[in-house]
N, C-alpha and C positions, 0 to 999 in steps of 0.2 A: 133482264135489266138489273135486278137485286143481284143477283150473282156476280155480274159484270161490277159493278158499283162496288160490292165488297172488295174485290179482287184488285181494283184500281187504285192507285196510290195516296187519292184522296178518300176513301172511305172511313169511316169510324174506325173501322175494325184494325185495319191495317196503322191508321194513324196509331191507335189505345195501342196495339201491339207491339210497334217499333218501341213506343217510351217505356211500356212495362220493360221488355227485352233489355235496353239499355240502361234503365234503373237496374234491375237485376245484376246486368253484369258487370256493373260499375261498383254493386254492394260485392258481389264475388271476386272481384279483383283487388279490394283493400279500400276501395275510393268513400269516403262519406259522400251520401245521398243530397245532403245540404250543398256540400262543394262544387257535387257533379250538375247539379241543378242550376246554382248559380251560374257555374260556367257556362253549362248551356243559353242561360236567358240575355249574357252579359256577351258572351264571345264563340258563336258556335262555327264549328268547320262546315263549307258550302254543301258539303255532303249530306246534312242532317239539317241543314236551316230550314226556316220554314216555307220557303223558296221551291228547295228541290223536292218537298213530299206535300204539296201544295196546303201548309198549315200557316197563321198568321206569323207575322214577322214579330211578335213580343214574345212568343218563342212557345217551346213544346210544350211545357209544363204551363201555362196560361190554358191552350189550346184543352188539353186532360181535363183541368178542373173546370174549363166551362164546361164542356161536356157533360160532369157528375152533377155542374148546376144548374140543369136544364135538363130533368128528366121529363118533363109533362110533353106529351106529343112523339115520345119516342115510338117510333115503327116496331115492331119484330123484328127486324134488323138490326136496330141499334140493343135490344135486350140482346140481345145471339152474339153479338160481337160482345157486348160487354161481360158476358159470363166468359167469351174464351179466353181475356185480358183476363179474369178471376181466375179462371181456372189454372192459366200460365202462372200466375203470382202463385198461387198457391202450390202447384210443382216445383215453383223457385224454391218457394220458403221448406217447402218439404225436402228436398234438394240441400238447401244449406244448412238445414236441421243436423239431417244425415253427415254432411261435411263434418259440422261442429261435434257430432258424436265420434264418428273417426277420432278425429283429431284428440279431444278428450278422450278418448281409451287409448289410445295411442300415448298420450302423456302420462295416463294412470300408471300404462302398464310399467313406463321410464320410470315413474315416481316407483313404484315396489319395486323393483329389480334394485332400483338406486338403493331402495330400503333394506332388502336383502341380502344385498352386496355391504352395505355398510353394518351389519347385524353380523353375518360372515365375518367381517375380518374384526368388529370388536370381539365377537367369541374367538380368532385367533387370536388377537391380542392380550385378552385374556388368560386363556393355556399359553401361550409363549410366557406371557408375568406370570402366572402360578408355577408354572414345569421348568421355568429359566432354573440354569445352576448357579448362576450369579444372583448377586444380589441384588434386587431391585426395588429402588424407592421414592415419592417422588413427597417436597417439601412443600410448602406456602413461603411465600416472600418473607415470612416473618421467622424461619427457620423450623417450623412446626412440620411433626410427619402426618402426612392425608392418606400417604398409604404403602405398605411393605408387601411381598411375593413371602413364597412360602420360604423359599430358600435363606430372607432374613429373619422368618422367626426362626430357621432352625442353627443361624450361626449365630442369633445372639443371644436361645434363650429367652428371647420375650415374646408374647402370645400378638396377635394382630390387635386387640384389644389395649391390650398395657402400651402399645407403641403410637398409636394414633391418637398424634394431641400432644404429643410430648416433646419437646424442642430438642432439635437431633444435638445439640450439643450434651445433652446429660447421655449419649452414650457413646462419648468420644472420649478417650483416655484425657487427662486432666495435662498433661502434658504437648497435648497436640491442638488442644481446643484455641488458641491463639492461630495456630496455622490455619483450620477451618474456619475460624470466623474472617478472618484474611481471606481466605480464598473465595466464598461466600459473597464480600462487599467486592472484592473484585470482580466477581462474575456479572453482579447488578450493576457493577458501571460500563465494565466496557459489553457485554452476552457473549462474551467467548469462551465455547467448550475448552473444558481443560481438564485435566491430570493429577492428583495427588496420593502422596503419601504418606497413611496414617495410620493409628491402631486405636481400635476400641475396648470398649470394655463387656465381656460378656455379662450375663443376669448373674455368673457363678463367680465374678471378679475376673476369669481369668482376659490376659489380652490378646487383640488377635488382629496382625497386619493387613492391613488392608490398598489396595490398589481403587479408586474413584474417581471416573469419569463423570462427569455432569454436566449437566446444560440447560439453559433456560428454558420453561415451558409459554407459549404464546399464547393469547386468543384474542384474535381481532389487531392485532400487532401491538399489542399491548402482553408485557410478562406478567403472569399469574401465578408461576412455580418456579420450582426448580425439579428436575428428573436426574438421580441419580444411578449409576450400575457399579456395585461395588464386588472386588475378588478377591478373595481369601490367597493372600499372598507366603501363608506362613512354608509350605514347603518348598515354595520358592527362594525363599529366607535360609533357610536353613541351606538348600543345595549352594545360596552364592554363598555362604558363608562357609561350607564344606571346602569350594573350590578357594576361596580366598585362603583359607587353612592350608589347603593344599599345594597351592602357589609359595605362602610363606616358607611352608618345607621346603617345598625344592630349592627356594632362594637361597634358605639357610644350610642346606645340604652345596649346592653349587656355591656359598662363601665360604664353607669351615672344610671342604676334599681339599685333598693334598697334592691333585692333578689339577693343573689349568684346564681348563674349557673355554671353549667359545665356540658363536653360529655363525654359520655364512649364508648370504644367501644367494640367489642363481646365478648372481653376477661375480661372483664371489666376496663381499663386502663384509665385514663382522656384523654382527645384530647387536650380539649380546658376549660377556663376558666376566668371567668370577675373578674373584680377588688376586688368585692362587696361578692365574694365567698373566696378569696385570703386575704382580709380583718377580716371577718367574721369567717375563721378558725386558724385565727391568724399565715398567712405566711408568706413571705417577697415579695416576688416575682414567676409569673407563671412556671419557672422551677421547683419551690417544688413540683408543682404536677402534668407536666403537664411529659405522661409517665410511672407515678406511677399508682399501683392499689388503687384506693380509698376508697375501703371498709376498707381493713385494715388499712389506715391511718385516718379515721374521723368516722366510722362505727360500730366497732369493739366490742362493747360493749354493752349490753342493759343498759336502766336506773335502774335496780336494779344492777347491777354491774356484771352480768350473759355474759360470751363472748356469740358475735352472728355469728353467724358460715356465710359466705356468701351465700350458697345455702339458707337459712332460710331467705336473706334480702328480702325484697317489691320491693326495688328498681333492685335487681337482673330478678324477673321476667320480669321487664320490657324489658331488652335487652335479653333473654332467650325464652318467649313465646311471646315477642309482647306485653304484656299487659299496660295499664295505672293504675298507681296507687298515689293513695294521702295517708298520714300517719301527724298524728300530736302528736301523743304520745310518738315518741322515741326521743333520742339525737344523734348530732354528737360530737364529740370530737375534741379539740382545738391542738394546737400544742404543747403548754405548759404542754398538760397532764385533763385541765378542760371540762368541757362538757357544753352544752346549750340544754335546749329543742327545739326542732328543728319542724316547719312545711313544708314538703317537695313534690312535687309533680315529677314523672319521666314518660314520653312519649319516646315509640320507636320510632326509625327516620326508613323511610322505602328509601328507591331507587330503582325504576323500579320495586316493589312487592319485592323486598327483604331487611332483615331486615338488616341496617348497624350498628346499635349502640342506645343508648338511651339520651336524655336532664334530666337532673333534674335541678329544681328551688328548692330553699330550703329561710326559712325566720328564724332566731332567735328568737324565741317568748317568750322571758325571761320574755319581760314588760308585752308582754300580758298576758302571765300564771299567772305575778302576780297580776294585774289587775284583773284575773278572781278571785281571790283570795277572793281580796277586796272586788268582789262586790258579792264574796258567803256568804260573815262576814253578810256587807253589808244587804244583803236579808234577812239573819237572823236577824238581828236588827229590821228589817224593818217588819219582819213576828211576830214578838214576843215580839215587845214596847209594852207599856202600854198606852202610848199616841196614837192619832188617826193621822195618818201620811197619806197624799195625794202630788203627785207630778205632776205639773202643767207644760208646757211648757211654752214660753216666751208670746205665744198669749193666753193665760188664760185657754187652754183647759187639761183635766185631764188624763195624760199618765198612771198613777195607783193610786192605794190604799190599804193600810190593811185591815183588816177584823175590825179592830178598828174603824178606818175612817168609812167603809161600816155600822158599828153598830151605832154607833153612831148617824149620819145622815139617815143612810134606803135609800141612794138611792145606786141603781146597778152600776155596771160600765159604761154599756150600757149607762144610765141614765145621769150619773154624766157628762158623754162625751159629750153628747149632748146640754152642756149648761157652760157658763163661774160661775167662783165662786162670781159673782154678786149677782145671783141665792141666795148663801147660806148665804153670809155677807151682802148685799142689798146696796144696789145702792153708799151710802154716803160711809160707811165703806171701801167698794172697791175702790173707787175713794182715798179716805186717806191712803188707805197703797199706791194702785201703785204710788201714789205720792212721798212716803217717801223711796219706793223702786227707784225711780228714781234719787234720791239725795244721794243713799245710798244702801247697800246690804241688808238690813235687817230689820225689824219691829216687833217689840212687845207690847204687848197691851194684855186685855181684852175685848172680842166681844161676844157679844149675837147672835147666828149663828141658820138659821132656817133649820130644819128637812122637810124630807119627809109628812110629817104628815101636818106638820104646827107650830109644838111646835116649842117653840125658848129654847135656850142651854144655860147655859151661860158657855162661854169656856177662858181657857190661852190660847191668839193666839199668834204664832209664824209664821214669811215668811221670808222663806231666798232665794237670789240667786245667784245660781251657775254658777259663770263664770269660762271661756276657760285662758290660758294664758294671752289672747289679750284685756281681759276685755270683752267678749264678752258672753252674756247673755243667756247658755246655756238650765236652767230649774230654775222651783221654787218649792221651798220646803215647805209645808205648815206643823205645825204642833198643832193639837188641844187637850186642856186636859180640859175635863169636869171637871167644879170648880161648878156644881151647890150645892153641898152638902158643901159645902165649905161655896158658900154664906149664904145658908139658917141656917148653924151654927153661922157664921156671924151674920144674922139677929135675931137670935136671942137671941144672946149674947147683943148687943144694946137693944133687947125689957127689 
């Protein structure tokens, strides 16, 4: 009967137990004890009322604590069931003890690793500011330094000591410090990282360029600082200024040559061009062609008066295959509409193995085409006198001769070179003209001149010489006509 009675839905045991159980699991699933309590007395599901486990209807928790009010007359039974309801609570509470320690070691363990991990990366942070190469520093709103890396004690000179506490302005060149404190209130109005460029002053006076990024420091979204990273800009300094030096040259080397130049690039357009090309095709100024395509503006034309198509030009290959090429037998065209014979050279410019554009140099060879002219007349005069003609340098030695000259006297060239014309007029003769050559350009006479052989000649000599603008004594002109048939008519017109 006690057995049966425990076991039945209405017993003590079973009733204490169901409410300990669902206290229990109502505290293990987040619910306060209060709420779950109330609910149940105020609003319980049919499942649990006091109805379906035959307890009173003012609900479970009434039922429990009359129970605990009402020990006197308690059976054996009702002690036995209320130890196993104790005994359940206390596996509960032992139970959620255990939970709560999980959980706490579980979070300790989150809290150190958190802690470790942030110990970690301050000691990175750390060696990254002491070992940085740059310079690293960070302000107080008030412009005061709180702290420098080693890298800016060792570019300015000041110990970490002398530097914290000091308003970065006393080591900013006296010249820049308007720029910084500008740049400073700027950053405190709008917080935007920014850029500057400035120079300090080292501990030993000297000054040293500096490159400075910086940006506000936060905490709680509120500014506290300023962090700066500053870089020794000074061989930087010096290389742009090398290359600026460098650039001026060329400019001033491409304004003061005496060859036009200009670039093209892959479409053939000019880029660029010197005075001396601007000059020489007769334009006013570098916007006449700087932009335009060139071929058709100076190009355009062979010297028979034949259009030249641009694919067909020298100069096209050059920016087209890469190639170099030189040409002396076309013209370019002027802006007035005239032409000049033109000597031209064009080189591709290459960058990184790819081809960007091409250079031409170009010269107006007007005077020298006509020069060559001259001296093709010249050659011919000189190939085809009658008189024996030899051209001597200033030191007496023999640059050419006709074939006149060569017959005449019988010696080679080889020959004649290896000896002054002392040789052929002898000793006194020689000495009389260079003399009268020295007082004057020019000598004429009659001279008995010896041959190859040994025969003596008797010739009309002529010595001229050929000076430069400057008076300066280029070549000498010899020229000899055998007069011996002349004499010996001569002679014998007196016999």
């Amino acid at each position: 009967m006690r057995s049966a009675g425990r076991n039945s839905p209405g017993s003590p045991f079973t009733k204490t137990a169901i409410c300990a159980c669902l206290l229990s699991a109502a505290t293990l699933g987040g619910i306060s004890p209060g709420i779950w309590i109330r609910s149940c007395e105020i609003t319980v599901r049919p499942a649990l009322t006091g109805a379906a486990i035959g307890l009173p209807r003012q609900g479970i928790l009434a039922y429990a604590l009359g129970a605990v009010r009402t020990p006197f007359g308690w059976t054996h039974g009702h002690w036995t069931d209320t130890l196993a309801v104790a005994a359940v609570l206390v596996l509960l509470s032992i139970l959620w003890a255990e939970i709560l320690r999980r959980r706490v070691r579980t979070q300790t363990k989150l809290l150190q690793e958190w802690a470790r991990r942030e110990v970690a990366l301050k000691e990175k942070y750390e060696e990254l500011f002491e070992n940085a190469y740059d310079v690293i520093f960070t302000l107080d709103l008030d412009g005061k330094v709180t702290s420098i890396n080693k890298a800016a004690e060792k570019l300015t000179g000041f110990t970490r000591n002398e530097a914290l506490g000091t308003g970065i302005m006393q080591f900013i060149a006296e010249d820049y410090r308007e720029l910084a404190q500008m740049t400073l209130n700027q950053k405190l109005e709008d917080h935007a990282p920014n850029t500057t460029y400035l120079e300090i002053c080292r501990k030993d006076g000297c000054r040293v360029p500096l490159e400075v990024n910086s940006r506000l420091i936060y905490e709680n979204g509120t500014p506290i600082g300023v962090q700066g990273i500053a870089r020794d800009i000074a061989e930087r300094k010096e290389a742009e200024a090398i290359i600026k030096r460098s650039a001026e040259q060329v400019r001033l080397l491409l304004e003061s040559t005496a060859e036009g130049i200009y670039g093209l690039d892959l479409n053939g357009k000019c880029t660029f061009c010197n005075a001396a090309a601007i000059r020489i095709l007769g334009y006013a100024r570098s916007s006449d062609l700087l932009g335009k395509e060139i071929h058709a503006l100076i190009h355009h034309t062979r010297p028979d008066g034949a259009p030249y198509p641009a694919e067909e030009c020298r100069i096209h290959e050059a920016h087209t295959r890469g190639a170099r090429t030189h040409c002396e037998s076309e013209v370019f065209w002027r802006r007035d509409g005239s032409n000049f014979p033109v000597e031209y050279w064009s080189y591709p410019v290459h960058q990184d193995a790819k081809l960007m554009g091409t250079v031409v140099s170009f010269l107006d060879i007007t005077e020298r085409k006509q020069a060559e002219e001259k001296l093709k007349l010249f050659k011919h005069i000189f190939a085809n006198t009658t008189d024996a003609v030899a051209v001597f340098n200033p030191q007496g030695y023999l640059i050419e001769q006709n074939a006149v000259h060569r017959k005449l006297l019988g010696f080679s060239d080889e020959e004649i070179r290896s000896s002054t014309p002392s040789v052929i007029l002898g000793k006194e003769l020689f000495g009389r003209i260079h003399e009268e050559l020295s007082s004057g350009n020019s000598f004429r006479g009659e001279a008995s001149v010896r041959t190859r052989s040994g025969a003596e000649v008797a010739t009309d000599l002529s010595v001229i010489n050929i000076v430069n603008s400057h008076g300066v004594v280029l070549c000498q002109v010899v020229l000899l006509r055998d007069i011996t048939a002349r004499k010996r008519a001569e002679e014998e017109q007196q016999k």
